[in-house]
C-alpha positions in Angstrom: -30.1 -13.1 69.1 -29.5 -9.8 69.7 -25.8 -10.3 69.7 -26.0 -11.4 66.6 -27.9 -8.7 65.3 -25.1 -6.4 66.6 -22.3 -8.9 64.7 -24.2 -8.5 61.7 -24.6 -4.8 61.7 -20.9 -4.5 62.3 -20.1 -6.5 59.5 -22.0 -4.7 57.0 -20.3 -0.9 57.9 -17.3 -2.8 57.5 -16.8 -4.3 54.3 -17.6 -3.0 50.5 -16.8 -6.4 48.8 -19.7 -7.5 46.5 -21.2 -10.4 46.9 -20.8 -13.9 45.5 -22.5 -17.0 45.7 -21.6 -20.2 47.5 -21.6 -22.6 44.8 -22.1 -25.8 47.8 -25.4 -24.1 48.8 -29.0 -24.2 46.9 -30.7 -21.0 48.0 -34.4 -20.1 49.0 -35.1 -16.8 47.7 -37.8 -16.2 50.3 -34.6 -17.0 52.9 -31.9 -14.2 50.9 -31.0 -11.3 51.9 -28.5 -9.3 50.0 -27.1 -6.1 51.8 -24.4 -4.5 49.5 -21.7 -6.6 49.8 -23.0 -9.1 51.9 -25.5 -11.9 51.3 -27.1 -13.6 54.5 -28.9 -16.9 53.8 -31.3 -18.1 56.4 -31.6 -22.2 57.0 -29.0 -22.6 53.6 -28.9 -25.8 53.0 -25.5 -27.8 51.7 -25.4 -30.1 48.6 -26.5 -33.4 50.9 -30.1 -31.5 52.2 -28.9 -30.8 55.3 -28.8 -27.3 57.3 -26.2 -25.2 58.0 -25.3 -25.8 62.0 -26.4 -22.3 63.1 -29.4 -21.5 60.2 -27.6 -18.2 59.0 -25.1 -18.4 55.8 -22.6 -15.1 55.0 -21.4 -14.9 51.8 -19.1 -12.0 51.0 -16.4 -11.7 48.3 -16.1 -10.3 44.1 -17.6 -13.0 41.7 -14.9 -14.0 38.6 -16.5 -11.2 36.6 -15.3 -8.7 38.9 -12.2 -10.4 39.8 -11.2 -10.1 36.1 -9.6 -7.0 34.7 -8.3 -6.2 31.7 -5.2 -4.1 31.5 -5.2 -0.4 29.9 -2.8 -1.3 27.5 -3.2 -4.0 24.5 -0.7 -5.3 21.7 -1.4 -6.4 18.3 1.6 -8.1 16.6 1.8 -8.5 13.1 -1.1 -6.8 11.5 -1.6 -7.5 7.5 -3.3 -5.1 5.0 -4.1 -5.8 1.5 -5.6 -3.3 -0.6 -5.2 -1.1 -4.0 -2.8 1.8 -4.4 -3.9 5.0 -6.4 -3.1 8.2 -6.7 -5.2 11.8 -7.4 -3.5 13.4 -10.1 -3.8 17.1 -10.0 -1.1 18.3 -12.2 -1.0 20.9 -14.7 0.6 19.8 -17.5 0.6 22.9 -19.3 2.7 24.3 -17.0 5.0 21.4 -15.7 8.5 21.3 -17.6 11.9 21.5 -17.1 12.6 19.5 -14.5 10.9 16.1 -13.7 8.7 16.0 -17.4 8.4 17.8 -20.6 12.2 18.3 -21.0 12.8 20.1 -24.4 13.8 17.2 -27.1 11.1 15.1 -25.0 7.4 13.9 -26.1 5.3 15.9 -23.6 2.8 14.3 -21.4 -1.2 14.6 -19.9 -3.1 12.9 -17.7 -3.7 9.8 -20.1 0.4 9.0 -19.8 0.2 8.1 -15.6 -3.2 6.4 -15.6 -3.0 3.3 -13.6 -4.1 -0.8 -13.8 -6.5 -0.2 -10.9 -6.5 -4.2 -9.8 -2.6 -4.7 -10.4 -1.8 -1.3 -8.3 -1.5 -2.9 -4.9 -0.6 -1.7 -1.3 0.4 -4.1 1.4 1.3 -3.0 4.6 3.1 -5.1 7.5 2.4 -3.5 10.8 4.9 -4.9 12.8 3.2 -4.3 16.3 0.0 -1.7 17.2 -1.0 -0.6 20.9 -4.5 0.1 22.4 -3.8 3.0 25.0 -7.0 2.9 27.5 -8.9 6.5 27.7 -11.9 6.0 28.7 -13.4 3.0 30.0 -12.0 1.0 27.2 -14.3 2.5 24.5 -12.0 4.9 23.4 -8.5 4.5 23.2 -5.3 5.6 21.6 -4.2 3.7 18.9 -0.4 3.6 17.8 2.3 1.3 15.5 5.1 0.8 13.6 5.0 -1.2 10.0 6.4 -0.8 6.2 3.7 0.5 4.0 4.2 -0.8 0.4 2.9 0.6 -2.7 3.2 -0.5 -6.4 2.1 1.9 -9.5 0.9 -0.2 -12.3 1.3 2.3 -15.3 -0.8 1.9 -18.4 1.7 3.3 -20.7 5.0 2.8 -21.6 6.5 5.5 -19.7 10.2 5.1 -18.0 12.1 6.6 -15.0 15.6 7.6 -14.9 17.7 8.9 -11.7 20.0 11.3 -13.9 23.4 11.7 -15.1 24.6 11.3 -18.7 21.8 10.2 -21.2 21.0 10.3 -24.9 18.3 13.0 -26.0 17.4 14.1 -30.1 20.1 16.3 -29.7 23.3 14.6 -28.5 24.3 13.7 -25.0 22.7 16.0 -21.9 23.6 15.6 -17.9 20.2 15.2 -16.5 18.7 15.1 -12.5 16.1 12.5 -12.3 13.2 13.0 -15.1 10.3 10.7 -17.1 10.1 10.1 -20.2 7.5 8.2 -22.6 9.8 5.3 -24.1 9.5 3.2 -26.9 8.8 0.3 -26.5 5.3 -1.8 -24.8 5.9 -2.9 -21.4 4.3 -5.9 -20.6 4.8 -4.9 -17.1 5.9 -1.6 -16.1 5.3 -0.3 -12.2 6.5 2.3 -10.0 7.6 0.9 -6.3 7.3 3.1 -3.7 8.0 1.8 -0.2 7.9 3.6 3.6 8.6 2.6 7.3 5.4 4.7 8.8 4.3 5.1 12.3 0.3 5.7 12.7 -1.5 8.0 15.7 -5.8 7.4 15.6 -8.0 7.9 17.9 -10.2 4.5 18.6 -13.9 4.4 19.4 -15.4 0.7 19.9 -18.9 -0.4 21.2 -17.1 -4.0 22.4 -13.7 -3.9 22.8 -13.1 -6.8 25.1 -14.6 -9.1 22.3 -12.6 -9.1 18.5 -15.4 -10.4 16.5 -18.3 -8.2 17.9 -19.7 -4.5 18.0 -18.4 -1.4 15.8 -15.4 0.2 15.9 -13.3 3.2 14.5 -10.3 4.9 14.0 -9.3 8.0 12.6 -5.8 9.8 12.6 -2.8 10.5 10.8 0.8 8.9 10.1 3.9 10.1 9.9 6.0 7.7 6.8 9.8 8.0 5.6 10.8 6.8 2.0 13.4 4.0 2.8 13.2 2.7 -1.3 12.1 3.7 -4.5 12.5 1.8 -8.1 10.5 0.9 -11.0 10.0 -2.7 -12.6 9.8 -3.3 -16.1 8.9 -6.4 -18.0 9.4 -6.9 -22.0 10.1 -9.2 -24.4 13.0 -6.3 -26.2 14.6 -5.9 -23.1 13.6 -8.5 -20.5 12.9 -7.9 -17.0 14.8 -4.8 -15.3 14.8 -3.1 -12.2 16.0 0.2 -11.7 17.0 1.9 -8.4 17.4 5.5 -7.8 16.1 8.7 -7.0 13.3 9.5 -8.7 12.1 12.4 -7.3 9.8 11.5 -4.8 9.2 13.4 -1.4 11.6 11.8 1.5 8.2 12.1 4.1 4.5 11.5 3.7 2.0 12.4 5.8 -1.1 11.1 5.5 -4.7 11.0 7.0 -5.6 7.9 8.0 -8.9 5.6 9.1 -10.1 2.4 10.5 -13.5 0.8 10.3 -14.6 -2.8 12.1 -17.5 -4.0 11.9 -17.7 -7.3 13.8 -14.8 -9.4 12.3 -14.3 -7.2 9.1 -11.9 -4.2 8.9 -11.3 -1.7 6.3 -8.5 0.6 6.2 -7.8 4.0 4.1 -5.2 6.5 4.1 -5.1 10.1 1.9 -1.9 12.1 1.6 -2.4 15.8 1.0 0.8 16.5 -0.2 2.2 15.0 -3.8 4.6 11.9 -3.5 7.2 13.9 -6.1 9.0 16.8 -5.1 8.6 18.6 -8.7 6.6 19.5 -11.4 3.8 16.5 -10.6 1.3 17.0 -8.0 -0.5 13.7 -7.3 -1.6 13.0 -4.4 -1.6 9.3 -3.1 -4.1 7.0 -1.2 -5.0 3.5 -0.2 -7.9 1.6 1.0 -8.3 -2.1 1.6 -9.2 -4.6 3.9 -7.0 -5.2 7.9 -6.5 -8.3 9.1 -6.2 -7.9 12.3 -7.4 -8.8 16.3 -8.8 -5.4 17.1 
């Protein structure tokens, strides 16, 4: 007996394994002793009743729990967004002329000429993968991607965009960089198409991040986007449906702030530029909000 006592003692200095249960055994709790890693059952008995040939059972080992782990770095392919596309308009139209609206031999504008269809100005963005970097113990994480971030302008009035070059004016013929103008006709639709490849960086908080449907979650950051195409649709029944592509004007790069909220299965999405999507004259500044379909 004492031999054994010494064996046992030996064995619990020497290991740090957690302990895990014999699944062939139905255990006494009066006869289980659990020693940091180790678990010593006295008289365990097997599945048929009978007892174990020398009375004393040692159990060490990690249970699947343990064993599992998840790895510091996650991949979401193929995220969806659907939401609405607006802008903040904070132009002063007294004062902008000359080179994108207000051109002399031109109608001048105001705020009423670039106010939008809320429900028909969309923004769908394809995220075409998005990482979870680990932090901290898996509740906060950096969040990263890569996607095309697509935005459509449903105009209310029948205004028109024109890349340049040689057009007709009350007074003749006038070489012209890109400009606006209010046309005259009625659009039955008429949209501005703005599109980007971005690349968001946010910061990723979550109460449950090993389970998609559960817990609160949130993001906040900003992305970097690059203009790759820029045109505006028109639909009437004078001249039918056209699509113009050009330069009209609009900034190359958009940064944006950007955010994230999950609440069990739902997620919302925003973003807010602080700069103006054209390069002259008009300072609006654009933003989105919808819903993410998405894992995480």
């Amino acid at each position: 007996m004492k031999r054994l006592t010494i064996w046992i003692a030996a064995v619990i200095f020497c290991t740090s394994a957690t302990a895990q249960s014999d699944s062939t055994l139905t255990r006494d709790s009066k006869d289980t002793i659990r020693i940091g890693g180790i678990v010593i059952i006295k008289h365990g008995k097997n599945k048929a009743g009978n007892k174990s040939d020398n009375g004393i059972n040692i159990t060490m080992g990690r249970n699947e729990k343990q064993r599992k782990k998840h790895s510091n770095v996650s991949t979401n392919w193929w995220i969806f967004d659907m939401g609405i596309s607006s802008f903040s308009d904070q132009t002063n139209y007294a004062t902008a002329g000359s080179y994108l609206v207000n051109r002399p031999g031109y109608p001048a504008f105001d705020k009423n000429d670039f106010k939008l269809k809320g429900g028909k100005s969309r923004n769908v963005n394809i995220w075409i993968f998005m990482q979870r970097l680990n932090i901290s113990q898996h509740h906060l994480n950096l969040k990263y991607g890569l996607g095309l971030e697509l935005n459509n302008y449903r105009f209310k009035s029948p205004i028109s965009f024109r890349e340049g070059g040689t057009i007709p004016y009350s007074g003749g013929l006038q070489s012209s960089s890109p400009f606006i103008f209010k046309d005259s006709i009625a659009f039955s639709k008429n949209k501005l198409a703005a599109d980007y490849l971005t690349v968001p960086l946010m910061l990723n908080y979550s109460t449950d991040p090993f389970h998609k449907n559960k817990g609160f979650s949130i993001s906040v950051g900003v992305s970097a986007g690059y203009l790759y195409s820029q045109r505006n649709k028109q639909k009437s029944s004078e001249r039918g449906k056209l699509r113009n592509k050009g330069d009209y004007d609009l900034e190359k790069f958009k940064f944006s702030y950007v955010a994230e909220l999950g609440i069990g299965p739902v997620r919302l999405y925003g973003s807010y530029s602080p700069q103006s999507m054209y390069q002259h004259s008009l300072d609006m500044k654009p933003f989105t909000v919808g819903f993410r379909f998405s894992n995480w």
